[in-house]
C-alpha positions in Angstrom: -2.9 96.2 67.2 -2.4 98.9 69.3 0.6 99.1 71.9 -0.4 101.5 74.7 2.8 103.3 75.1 2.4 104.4 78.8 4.4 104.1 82.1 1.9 104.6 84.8 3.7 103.3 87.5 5.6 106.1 87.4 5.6 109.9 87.6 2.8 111.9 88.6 -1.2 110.2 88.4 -3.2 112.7 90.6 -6.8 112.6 90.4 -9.4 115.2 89.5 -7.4 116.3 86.2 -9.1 117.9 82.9 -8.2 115.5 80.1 -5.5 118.8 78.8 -4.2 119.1 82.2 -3.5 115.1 82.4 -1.9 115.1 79.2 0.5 118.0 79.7 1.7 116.7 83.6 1.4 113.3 81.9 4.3 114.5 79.3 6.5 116.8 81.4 7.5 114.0 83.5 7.9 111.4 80.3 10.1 114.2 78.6 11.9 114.5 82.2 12.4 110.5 82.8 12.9 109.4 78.9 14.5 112.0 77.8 12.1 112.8 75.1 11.5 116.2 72.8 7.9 117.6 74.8 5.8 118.8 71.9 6.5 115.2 70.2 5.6 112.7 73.5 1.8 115.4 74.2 1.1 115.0 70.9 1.9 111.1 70.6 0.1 111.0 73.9 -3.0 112.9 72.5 -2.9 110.9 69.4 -2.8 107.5 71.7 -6.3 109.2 73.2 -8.0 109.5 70.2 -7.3 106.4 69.1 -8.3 104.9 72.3 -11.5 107.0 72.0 -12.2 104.9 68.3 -13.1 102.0 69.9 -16.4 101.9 68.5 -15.5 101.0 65.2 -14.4 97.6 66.1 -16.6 94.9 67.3 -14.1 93.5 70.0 -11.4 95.2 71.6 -8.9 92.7 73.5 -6.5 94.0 76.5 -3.7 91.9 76.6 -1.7 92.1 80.2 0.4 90.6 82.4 0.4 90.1 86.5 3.3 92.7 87.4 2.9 95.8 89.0 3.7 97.7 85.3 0.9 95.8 83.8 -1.9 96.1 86.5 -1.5 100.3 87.1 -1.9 100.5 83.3 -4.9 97.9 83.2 -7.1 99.4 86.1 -6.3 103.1 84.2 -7.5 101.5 80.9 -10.5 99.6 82.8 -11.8 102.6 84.6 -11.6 104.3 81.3 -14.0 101.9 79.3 -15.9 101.9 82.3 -16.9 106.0 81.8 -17.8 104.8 78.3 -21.3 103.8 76.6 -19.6 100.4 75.0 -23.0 99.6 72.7 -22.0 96.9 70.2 -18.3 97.0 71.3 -17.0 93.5 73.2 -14.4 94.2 75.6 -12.3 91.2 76.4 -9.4 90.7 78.2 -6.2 88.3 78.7 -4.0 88.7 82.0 -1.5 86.0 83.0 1.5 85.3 85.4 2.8 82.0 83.9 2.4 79.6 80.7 3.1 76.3 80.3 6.9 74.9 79.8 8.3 78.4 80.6 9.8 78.6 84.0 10.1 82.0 85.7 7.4 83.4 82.6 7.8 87.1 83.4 5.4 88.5 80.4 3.8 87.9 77.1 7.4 89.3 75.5 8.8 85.9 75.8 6.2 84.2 73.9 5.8 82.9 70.3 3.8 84.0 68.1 2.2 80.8 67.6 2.0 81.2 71.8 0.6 84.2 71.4 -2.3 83.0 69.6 -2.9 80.0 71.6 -3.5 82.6 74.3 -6.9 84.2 72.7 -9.3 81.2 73.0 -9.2 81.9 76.0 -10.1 85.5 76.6 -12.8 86.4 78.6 -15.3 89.4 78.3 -14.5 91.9 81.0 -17.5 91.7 83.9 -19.2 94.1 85.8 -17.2 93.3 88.9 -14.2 93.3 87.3 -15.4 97.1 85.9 -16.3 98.2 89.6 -12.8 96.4 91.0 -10.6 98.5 88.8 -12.4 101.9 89.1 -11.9 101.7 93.2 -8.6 100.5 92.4 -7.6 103.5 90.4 -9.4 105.9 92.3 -7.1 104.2 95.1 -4.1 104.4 93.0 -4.4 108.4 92.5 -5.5 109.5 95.3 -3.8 111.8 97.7 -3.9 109.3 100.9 -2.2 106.2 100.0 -3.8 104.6 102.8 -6.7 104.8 100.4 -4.5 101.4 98.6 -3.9 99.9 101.8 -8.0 99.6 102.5 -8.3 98.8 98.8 -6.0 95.7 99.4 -7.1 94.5 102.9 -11.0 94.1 100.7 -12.0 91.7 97.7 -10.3 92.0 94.9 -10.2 88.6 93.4 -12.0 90.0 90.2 -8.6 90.6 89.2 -6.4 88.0 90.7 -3.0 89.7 90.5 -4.1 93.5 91.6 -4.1 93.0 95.7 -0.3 91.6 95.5 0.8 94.2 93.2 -0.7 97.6 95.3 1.1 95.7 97.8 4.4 96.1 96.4 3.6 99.6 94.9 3.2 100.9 98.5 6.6 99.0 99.3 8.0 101.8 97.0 7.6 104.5 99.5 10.8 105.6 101.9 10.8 102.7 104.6 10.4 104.0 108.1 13.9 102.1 108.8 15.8 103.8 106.5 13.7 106.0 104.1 14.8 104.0 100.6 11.7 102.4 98.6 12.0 98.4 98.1 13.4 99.1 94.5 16.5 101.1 95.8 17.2 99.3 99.3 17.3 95.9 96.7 19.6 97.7 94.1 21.8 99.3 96.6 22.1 95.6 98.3 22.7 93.5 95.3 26.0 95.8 94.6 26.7 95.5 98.0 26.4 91.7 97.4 28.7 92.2 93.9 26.4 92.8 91.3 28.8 95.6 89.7 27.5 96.2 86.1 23.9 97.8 85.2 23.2 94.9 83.3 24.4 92.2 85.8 22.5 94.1 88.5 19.2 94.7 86.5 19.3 90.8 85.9 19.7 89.9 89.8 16.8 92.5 90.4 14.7 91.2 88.2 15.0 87.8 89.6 14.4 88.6 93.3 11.5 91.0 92.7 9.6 90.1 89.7 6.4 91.6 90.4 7.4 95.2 89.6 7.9 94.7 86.1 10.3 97.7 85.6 11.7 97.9 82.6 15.5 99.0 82.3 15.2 102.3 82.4 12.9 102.8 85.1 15.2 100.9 87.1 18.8 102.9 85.5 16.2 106.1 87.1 16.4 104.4 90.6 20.0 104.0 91.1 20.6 107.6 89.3 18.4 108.9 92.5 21.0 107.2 94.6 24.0 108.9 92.6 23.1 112.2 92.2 21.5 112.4 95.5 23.0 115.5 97.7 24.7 112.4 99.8 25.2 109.9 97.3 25.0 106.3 98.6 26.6 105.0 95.0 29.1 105.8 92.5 29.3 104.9 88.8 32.0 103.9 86.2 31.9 103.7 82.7 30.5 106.2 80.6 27.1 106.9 81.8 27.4 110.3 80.1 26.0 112.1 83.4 23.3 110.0 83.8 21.5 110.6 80.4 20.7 107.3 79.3 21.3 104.1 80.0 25.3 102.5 79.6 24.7 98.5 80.0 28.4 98.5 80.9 28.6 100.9 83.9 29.5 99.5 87.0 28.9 100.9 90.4 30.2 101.2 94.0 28.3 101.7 97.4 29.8 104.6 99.4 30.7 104.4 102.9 26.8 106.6 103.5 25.9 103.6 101.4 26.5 100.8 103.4 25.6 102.6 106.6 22.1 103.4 105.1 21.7 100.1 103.9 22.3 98.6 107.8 19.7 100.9 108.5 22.4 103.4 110.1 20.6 106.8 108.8 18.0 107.6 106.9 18.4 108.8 103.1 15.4 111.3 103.1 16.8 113.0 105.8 19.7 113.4 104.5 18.9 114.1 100.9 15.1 115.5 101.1 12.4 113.8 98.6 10.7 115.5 95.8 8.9 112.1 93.8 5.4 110.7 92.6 4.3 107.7 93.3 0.8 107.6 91.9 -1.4 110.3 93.6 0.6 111.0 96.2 3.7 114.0 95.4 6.3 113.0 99.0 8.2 116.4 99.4 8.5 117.2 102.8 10.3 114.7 105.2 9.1 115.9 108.4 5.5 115.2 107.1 6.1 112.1 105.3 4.1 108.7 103.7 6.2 106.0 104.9 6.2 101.6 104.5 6.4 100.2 107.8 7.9 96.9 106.9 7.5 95.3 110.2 3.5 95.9 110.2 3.5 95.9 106.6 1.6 99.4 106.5 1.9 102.6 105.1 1.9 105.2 108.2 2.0 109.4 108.3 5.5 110.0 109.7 6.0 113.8 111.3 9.2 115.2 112.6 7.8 118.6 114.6 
């Protein structure tokens, strides 16, 4: 068993790296989001690569995945990688679902048994050619520059993986919206508190429910509403011993501020008012008047410019 301790669908994941030079941009931002010590996460990170790169001693490798967008950046990575590598004797077999039987609202393999678990690996199937191809355009898609390299990736096939096209789709939702520059993730948060969600763990819960394809864990999610608190012009405030942001206090409750609400009508836009310095796969947004936007209306990603 080997748990591949990544968070792809955040933080930097440009193309055309050196192996060093994706480890070390790889770490600084899991040091920066997780509050880790750096020389421990590169050299857990290098270890996870070597390990990876032992493959060949085992006569089957099995990727075990789910449908949400958290799953499928990490898969395609993985995927592209054995597809660079001379596989020989080595079986590479895979196991990617979004529901099981009896278990309403299944959001991952987490919830399952053991004895569930295993009922699961009959039916593995060996990873295909076309699923091999699929996930190296999907990557190269995922870290490219242009994310309107996703949107063609999307509008194609991409039935060798059934649960890829829906979840690019709401990775591109992430960018500022062209109505009021928040991504999905924070225009939902900031409404659900509007709505009275008040504690993190209340909140988290309600967000988890009306967007389940993201897959965020807890803490990726805490990172979103931080962005909205210690934002130049906050749109929220926090109570309850969140010790400055650093880590996560299940007990903290928030409030929307008066920017808040008005942002949230679509009255404003937060990355005019705040600037942007993020990731989002390939693509670094840091300048607003020259900015990667979701049109939700057309359902697009457009090139915004403010000369």
């Amino acid at each position: 068993h080997f748990a591949w301790r990544e968070a792809l669908i955040g933080g930097p994941s440009p193309a055309d790296l050196t192996a060093v030079e994706w480890r070390r941009l790889r770490a600084q931002h899991l040091v920066e989001a997780y509050k880790v010590e750096a020389d421990e996460c590169e050299r857990e990170l290098l270890q996870q690569e070597e390990r990876l790169a032992s493959f060949r001693k085992y006569d089957e490798i099995v990727l075990w995945f789910e449908h949400d967008l958290f799953c499928q950046v990490n898969l395609i990575y993985l995927l592209n990688w054995f597809a660079q590598q001379k596989l020989l004797d080595t079986k590479l077999s895979l196991v990617c679902i979004n529901s099981f039987p009896d278990k309403e609202n299944f959001r991952g393999l987490g919830e399952l048994s053991a004895g569930e678990l295993a009922s699961l690996f009959p039916a593995r199937e060996e990873v295909t050619s076309s699923q091999f191809e699929l996930a190296t355009r999907a990557w190269a898609a995922y870290s490219s520059r242009d994310p309107r390299d996703i949107q063609a990736f999307i509008e194609g096939e991409t039935s060798a993986l059934p649960f890829l096209g829906a979840a690019l789709k709401a990775h591109l939702r992430r960018f500022p919206s062209t109505r009021n520059g928040l991504g999905v993730i924070e225009d939902l948060g900031l409404g659900l508190i509007d709505a009275g969600a008040k504690t993190f763990d209340d909140l988290f819960a309600r967000f988890r429910d009306a967007e389940p394809i993201y897959g965020l864990g807890d803490s990726q999610f805490w990172s979103s509403l931080q962005s909205l608190i210690k934002a130049n012009q906050p749109l929220l405030t926090s109570n309850g011993g969140n010790r400055n942001g650093e880590g996560i206090a299940r007990a903290t409750t928030f409030e929307i501020t008066k920017l808040g609400k008005a942002i949230l009508k679509g009255d404003g836009d937060f990355v005019s008012l705040n600037g942007i310095d993020r990731w989002l796969g390939g693509v670094y947004l840091s300048d607003e008047r020259n900015l990667w936007r979701w049109d939700q209306q057309s359902e697009t990603i457009v090139l915004t410019r403010n000369d």
